[in-house]
N, C-alpha and C positions, 0 to 999 in steps of 0.2 A: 504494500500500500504506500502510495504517493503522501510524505509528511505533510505537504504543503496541501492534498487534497485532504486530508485531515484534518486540515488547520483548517481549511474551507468551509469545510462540514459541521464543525462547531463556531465557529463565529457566522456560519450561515444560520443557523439555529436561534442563534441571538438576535443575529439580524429581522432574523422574520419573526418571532416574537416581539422584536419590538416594532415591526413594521404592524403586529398583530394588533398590538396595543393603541400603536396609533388610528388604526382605522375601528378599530371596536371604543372607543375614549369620544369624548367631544373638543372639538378646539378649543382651547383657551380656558382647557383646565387642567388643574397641576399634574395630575397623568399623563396628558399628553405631550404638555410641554419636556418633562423627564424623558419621555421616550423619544421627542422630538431630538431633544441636547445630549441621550444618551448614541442614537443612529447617528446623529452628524459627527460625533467624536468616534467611533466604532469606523464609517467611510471614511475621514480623516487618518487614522491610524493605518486603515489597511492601505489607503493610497501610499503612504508614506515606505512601509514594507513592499508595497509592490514593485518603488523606483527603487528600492537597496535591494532587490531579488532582479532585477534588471542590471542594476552594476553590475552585482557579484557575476549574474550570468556570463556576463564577457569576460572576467579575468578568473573564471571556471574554466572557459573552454583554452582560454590560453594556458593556462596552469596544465590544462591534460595534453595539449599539442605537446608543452614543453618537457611533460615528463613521457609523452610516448618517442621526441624524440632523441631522450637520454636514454631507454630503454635498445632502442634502434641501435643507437653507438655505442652502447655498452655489453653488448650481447655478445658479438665475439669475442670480448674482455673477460668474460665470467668466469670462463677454467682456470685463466690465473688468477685472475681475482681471486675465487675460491682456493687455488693453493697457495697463493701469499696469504689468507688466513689462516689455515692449516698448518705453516710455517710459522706463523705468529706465535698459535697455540703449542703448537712441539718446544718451541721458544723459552714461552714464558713460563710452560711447566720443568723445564731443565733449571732455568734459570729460579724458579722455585724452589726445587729441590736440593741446589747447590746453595743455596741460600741458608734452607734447614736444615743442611749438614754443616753449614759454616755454625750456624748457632749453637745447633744441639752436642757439637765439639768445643765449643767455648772458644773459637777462630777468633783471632785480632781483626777486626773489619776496619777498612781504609779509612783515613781520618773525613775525606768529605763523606763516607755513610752515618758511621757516630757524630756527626757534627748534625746532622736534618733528624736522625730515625734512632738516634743515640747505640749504645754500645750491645744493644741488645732486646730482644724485645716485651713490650710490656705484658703484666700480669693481666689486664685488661685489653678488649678488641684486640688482643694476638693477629686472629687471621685479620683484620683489618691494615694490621701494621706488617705483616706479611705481602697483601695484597700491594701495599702501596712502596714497600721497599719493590716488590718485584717487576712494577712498573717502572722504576726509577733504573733498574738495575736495564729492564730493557729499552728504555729511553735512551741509556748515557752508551748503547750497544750499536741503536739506531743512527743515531748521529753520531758517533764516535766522539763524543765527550771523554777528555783526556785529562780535565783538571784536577788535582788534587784536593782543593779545596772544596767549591762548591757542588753540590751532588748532580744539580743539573748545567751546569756551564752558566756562561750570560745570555744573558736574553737574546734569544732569538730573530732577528728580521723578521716583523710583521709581513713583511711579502710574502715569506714561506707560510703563509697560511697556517697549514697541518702542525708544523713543527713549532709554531709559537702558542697554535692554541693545546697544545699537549705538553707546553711549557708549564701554560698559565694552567692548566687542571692540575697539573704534579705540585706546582708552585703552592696553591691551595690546599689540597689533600695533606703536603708536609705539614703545613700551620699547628697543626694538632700534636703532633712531636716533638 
């Protein structure tokens, strides 16, 4: 079912109740005045939804042009695509697990790790501080971040899109640390 035939169907209902109202009432009494000032705000209103259902209409259909034609150009992309995330996940679970043997051995971890996620992890949200060390660990892998100091390097060029806004989520996540 059509929502906006929906929506039809109950403010149709109203509508003609009060169109009812009006013709079963005498003019120029307070029933019908009500019903009068209740239909003219009710046509009002809908007029008003029916020019915002005519915008939206056009930058609906350009929104679906534009995503059938990323669809289009991304289709022969999707095998890698899906095995660069594949590779991601093989990734980040190595990179997890060397992590938890670094721990659960009492390993000296490099001074920019204990300086953002400290020397070890806490008694509380563990897999949280887990999670967020191993994003860190596969971040500084991705960009080959070489600094000693700070865990993620310096800020990134905003042009690099990807790589600055997965700066600014790491950057965030640490605060807690």
């Amino acid at each position: 079912m059509d929502i906006r035939s929906g929506e039809r169907g109950r403010r149709g209902g109203g509508r003609a109740a009060l169109v009812g109202t009006l013709l079963s009432t005498r003019y120029n009494t307070q029933p019908h005045a009500k019903a009068a000032t209740k239909l003219r705000s009710v046509i009002a209103r809908e007029a008003t939804e029916h020019q915002g259902l005519a915008r939206q209409a056009s930058e609906a259909r350009t929104s679906t042009a534009a995503l059938a034609a990323d669809r289009a150009a991304t289709a022969d992309k999707q095998p890698a695509i899906a095995a660069g995330q594949r590779a991601e996940q093989r990734l980040t679970l190595a990179l997890r697990s060397k992590l938890a043997d670094a721990v659960s051995n009492r390993l000296l971890l490099p001074a920019w790790f204990a300086t953002v996620l400290g020397p070890a992890p806490p008694a509380r949200d563990t897999e949280r501080w887990l999670k967020c060390a191993t994003r860190v660990l596969l971040y500084r892998l991705t960009y080959h971040v070489n600094d000693q100091v700070l865990a993620l390097g310096p800020c990134p060029d905003p042009e690099d899109e990807h790589q600055h806004q997965w700066w600014e989520e790491l950057t965030t996540e640490l605060r807690p640390w």
